[in-house]
C-alpha positions as CSV (number, residue, x, y, z in Angstrom):
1,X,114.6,211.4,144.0
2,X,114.8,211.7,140.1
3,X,112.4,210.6,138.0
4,X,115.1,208.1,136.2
5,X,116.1,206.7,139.4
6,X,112.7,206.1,140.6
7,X,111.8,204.5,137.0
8,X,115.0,202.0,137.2
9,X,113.8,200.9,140.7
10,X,110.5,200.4,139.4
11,X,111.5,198.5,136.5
12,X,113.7,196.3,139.1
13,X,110.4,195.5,140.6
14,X,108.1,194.0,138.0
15,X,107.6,192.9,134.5
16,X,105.4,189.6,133.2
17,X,104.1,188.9,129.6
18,X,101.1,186.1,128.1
19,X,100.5,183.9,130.8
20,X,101.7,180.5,130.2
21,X,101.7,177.9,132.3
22,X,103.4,174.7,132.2
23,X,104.2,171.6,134.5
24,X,107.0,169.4,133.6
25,X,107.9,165.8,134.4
26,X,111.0,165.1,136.4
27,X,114.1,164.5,134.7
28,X,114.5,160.8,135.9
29,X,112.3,158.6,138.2
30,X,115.3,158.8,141.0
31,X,114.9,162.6,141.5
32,X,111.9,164.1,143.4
33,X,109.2,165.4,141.2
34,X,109.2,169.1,140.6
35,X,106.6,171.3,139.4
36,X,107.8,174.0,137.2
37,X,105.6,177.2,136.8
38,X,106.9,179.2,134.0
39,X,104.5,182.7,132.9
40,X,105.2,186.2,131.9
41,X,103.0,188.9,132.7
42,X,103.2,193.0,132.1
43,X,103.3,195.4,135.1
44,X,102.4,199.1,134.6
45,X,104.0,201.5,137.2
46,X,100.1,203.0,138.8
47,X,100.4,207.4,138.5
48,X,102.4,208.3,141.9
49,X,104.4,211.5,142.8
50,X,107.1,212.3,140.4
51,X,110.5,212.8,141.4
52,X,112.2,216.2,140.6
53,X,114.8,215.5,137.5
54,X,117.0,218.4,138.8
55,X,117.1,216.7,142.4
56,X,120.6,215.7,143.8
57,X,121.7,212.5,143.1
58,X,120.3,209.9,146.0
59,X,122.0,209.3,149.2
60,X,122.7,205.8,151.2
61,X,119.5,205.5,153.5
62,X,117.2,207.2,151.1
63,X,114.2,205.3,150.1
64,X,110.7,205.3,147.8
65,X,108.1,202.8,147.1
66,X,105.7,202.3,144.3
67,X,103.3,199.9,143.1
68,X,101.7,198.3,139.3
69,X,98.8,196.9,138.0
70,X,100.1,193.1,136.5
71,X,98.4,192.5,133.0
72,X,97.9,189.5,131.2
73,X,99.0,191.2,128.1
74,X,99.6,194.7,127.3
75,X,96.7,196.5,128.2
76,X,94.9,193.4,129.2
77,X,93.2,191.5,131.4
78,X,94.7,192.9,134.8
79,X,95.6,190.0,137.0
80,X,97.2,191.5,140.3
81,X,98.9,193.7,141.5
82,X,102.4,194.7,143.3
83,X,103.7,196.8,146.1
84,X,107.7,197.7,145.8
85,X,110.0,199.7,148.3
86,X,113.8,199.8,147.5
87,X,116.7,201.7,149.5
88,X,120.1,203.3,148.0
89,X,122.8,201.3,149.7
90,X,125.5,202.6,147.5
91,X,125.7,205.5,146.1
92,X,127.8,206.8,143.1
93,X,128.2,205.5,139.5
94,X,126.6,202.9,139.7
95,X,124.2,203.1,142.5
96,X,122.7,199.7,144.1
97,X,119.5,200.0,145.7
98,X,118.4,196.5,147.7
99,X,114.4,196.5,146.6
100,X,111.8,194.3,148.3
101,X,108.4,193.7,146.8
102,X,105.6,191.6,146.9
103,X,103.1,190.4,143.7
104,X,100.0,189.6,144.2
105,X,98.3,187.5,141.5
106,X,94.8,186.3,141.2
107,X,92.9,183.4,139.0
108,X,95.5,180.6,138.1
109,X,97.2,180.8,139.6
110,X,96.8,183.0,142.8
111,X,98.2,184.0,145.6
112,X,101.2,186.3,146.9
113,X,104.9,185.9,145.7
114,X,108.0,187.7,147.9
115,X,111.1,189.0,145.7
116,X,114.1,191.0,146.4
117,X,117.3,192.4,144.3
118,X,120.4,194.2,144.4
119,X,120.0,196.6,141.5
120,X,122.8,198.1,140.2
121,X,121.7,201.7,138.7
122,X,123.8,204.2,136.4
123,X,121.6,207.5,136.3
124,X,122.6,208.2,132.9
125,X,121.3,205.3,131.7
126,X,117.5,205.6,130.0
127,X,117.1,202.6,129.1
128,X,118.4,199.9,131.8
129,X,120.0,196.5,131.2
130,X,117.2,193.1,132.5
131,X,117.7,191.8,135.9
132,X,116.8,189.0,137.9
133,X,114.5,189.1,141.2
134,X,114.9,186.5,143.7
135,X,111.6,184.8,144.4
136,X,112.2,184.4,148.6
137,X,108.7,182.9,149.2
138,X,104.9,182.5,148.6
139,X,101.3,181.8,149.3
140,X,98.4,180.0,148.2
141,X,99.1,178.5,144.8
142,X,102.6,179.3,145.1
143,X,103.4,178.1,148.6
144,X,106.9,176.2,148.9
145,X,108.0,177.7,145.6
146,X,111.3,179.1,144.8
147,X,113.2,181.0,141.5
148,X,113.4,184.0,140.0
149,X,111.3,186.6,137.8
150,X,113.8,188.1,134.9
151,X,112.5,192.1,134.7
152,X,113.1,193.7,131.3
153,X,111.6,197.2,130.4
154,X,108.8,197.0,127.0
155,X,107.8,200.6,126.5
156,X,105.7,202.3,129.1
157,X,105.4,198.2,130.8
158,X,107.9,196.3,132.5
159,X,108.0,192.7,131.4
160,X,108.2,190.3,134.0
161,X,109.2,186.6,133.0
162,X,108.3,184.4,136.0
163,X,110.4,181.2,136.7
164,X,109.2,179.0,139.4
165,X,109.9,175.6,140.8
166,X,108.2,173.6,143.8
């Protein structure tokens, strides 16, 4: 697996910012109060084997998995962590890869978040466009939630805006 296809996956994965958290009123009294949860934290990809950059170009079926360290901030307080696995589904120029992961965040709030997305790659790219991650379900402080977390690439972090609603 090359080391730029591995890094766009991983990017596809996580990304968050300064925590901030907000709730919001509902927009009218007819409508059933919602509880927005809007925070950005920064994931940094943990040292893992590194692709060969002379491999062949991935196949349909192939697979890899990596995980981050979520930060507060750059270089921050750490607040969690995350486990991703993705899988080539297409391949050619672009690529798609379907990745899965999980985030799990503790102290304000905590618990696990589920995410998936389609990520179109081009291998030549090294610097890859932001792209949204399905939020598909939670725990503990984020049971019953549902959105999406927009990943954007900051350097040697990904930054992950998180966009919740109950």
């Amino acid at each position: 697996m090359s080391r730029s296809f591995r890094r766009i996956g991983a990017l596809g994965a996580c990304t968050v910012a300064v925590v901030t958290f907000g709730a919001a009123a509902p927009a009218s009294a007819a409508t059933t109060a919602a509880v927005d949860l809007e925070f950005t934290l920064y994931a940094k990809e943990i040292p893992g084997e590194q692709g060969d950059e002379s491999a062949p170009a991935p196949v349909v079926g192939e697979s890899f998995a990596f995980a981050d360290d979520l930060f507060r901030t750059k270089g921050g307080d750490k607040v969690g962590r995350d486990g991703v696995s993705c899988t080539v589904v297409r391949a050619g120029n672009p690529s798609d890869l379907q990745c899965v992961g999980t985030f799990a965040l503790t102290g304000g709030p905590g618990g696990q978040l589920a995410g998936q997305t389609l990520l179109s790659v081009d291998p030549s790219d090294d610097q890859p466009a932001a792209f949204d991650i399905a939020v598909t379900g939670g725990t503990g402080d984020f049971k019953d939630v549902r959105g999406y977390i927009r990943s954007t690439p900051d350097g040697d972090y990904s930054r992950l805006e998180f966009h919740l609603t109950r």
